[in-house]
C-alpha positions as CSV (number, residue, x, y, z in Angstrom):
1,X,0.0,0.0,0.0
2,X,1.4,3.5,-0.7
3,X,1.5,6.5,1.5
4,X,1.0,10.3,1.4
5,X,3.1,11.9,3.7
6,X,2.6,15.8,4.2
7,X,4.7,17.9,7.0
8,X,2.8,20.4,8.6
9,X,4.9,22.8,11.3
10,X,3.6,25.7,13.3
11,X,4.7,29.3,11.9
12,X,3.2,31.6,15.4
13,X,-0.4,32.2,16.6
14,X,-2.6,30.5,14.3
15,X,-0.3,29.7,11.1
16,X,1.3,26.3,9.9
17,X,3.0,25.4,6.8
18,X,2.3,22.7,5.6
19,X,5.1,21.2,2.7
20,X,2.8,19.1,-0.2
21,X,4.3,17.8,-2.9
22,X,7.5,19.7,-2.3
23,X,5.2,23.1,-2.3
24,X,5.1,25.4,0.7
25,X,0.7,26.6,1.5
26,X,0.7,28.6,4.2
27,X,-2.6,27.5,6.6
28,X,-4.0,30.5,9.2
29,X,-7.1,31.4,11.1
30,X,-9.3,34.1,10.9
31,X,-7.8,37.5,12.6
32,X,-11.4,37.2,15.1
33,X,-9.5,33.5,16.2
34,X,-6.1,34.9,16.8
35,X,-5.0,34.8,13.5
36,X,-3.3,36.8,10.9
37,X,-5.4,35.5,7.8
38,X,-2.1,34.8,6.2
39,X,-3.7,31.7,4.1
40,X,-6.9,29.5,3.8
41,X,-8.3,27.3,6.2
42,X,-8.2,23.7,6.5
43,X,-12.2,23.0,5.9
44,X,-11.7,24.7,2.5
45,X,-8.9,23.3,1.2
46,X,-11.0,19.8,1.3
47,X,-13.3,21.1,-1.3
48,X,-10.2,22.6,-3.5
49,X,-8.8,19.0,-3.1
50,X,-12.5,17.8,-4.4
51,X,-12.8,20.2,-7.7
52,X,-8.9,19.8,-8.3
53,X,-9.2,16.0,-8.5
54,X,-12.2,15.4,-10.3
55,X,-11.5,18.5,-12.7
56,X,-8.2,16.7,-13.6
57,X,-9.5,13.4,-14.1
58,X,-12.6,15.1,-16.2
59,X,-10.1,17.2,-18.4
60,X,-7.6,13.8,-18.9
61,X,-11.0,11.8,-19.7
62,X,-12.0,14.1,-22.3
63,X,-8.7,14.5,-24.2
64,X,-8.6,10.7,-24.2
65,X,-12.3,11.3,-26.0
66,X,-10.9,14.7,-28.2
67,X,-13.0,16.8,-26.4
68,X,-11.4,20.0,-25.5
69,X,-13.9,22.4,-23.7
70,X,-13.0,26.5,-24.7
71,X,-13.1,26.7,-20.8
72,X,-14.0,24.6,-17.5
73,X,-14.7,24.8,-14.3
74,X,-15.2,23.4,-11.1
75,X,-17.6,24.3,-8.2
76,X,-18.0,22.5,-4.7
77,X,-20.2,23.7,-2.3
78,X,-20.4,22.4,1.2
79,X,-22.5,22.4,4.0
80,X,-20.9,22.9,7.9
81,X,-22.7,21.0,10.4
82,X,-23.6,23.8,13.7
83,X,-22.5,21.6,16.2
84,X,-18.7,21.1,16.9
85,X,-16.6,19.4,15.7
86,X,-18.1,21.0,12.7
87,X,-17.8,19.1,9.4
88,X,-19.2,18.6,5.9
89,X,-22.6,17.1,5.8
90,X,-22.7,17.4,2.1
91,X,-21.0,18.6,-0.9
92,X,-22.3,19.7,-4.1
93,X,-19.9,20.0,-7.4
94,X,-20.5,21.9,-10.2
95,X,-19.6,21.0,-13.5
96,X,-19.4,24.0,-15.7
97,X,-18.6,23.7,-19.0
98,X,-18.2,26.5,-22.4
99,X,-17.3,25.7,-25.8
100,X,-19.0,24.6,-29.0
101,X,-20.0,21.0,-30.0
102,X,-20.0,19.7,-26.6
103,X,-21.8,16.4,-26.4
104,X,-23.6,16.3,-23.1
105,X,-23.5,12.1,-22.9
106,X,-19.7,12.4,-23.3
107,X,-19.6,14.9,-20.8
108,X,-21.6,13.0,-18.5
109,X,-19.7,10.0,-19.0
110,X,-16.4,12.1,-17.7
111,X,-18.0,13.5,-14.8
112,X,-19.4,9.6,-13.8
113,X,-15.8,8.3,-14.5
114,X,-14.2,10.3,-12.2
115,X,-17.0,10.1,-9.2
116,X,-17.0,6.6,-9.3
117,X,-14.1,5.0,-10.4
118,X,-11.0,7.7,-10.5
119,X,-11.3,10.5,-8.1
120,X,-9.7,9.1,-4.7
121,X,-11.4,12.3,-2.9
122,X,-14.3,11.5,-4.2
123,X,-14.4,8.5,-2.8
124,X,-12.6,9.1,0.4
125,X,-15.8,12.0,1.0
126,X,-18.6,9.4,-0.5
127,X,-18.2,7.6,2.7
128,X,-18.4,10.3,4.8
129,X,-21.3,12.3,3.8
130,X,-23.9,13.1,0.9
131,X,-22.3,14.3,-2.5
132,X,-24.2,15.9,-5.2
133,X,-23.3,17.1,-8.6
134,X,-24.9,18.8,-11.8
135,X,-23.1,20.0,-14.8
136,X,-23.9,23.1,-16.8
137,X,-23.2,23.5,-20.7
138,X,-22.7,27.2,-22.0
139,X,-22.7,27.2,-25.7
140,X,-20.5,29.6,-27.3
């Protein structure tokens, strides 16, 4: 089995760095916490993980298919539990695509490629909570 290994160390107040893939992203807490807003916070970054994944597999799917969309992107939405330790409940991506002769069924078939079979954060969140998706076409 392979492992993911990423070092995280504690900058001052509220800040860590965490080293990923031999790139420095510098975590902080909001000032109102006692920190400096000096990056994003951790919550966040899972749904950044989310739309990076499945947009990469979606783009490498539809290159494999010679589908190249004019542009694309990536939405996920997620919803915080009130009570602590507050966590996703549910996320929501968004597909959205733009370009001209973009067969929806193709597209589709990208999108359900990645959700269940390729994505490993996909996964890892299906069995943790509710996930959603929809993908919008814009014709240009």
């Amino acid at each position: 089995m392979a492992k993911e290994q990423v070092k995280v160390k504690w900058l001052d107040k509220m800040a860590f760095s965490a080293e990923v893939n031999g790139h420095e992203i510098v975590l902080d807490a909001a000032e109102k916490v006692g920190g400096e807003d000096r990056g994003p916070r951790p919550k966040p970054l899972m749904l950044a993980a989310l739309a990076g994944c499945t947009g990469m597999d979606v783009i490498s799917i539809l290159k494999k298919m010679h589908i190249e969309p004019d542009y694309f992107n990536v939405y996920v939405e997620g919803d915080l539990t009130e009570e602590h330790p507050k966590h996703f409940s549910k996320m929501h991506v968004i597909y959205e695509f733009k370009g001209k002769n973009l067969p929806l069924e193709k597209l589709k078939r990208a999108v359900s490629l990645s959700e269940e079979r390729y994505c490993g954060v996909s996964a890892t969140y299906r069995e943790a909570m509710e996930m959603t998706s929809e993908i919008k076409v814009i014709e240009s």
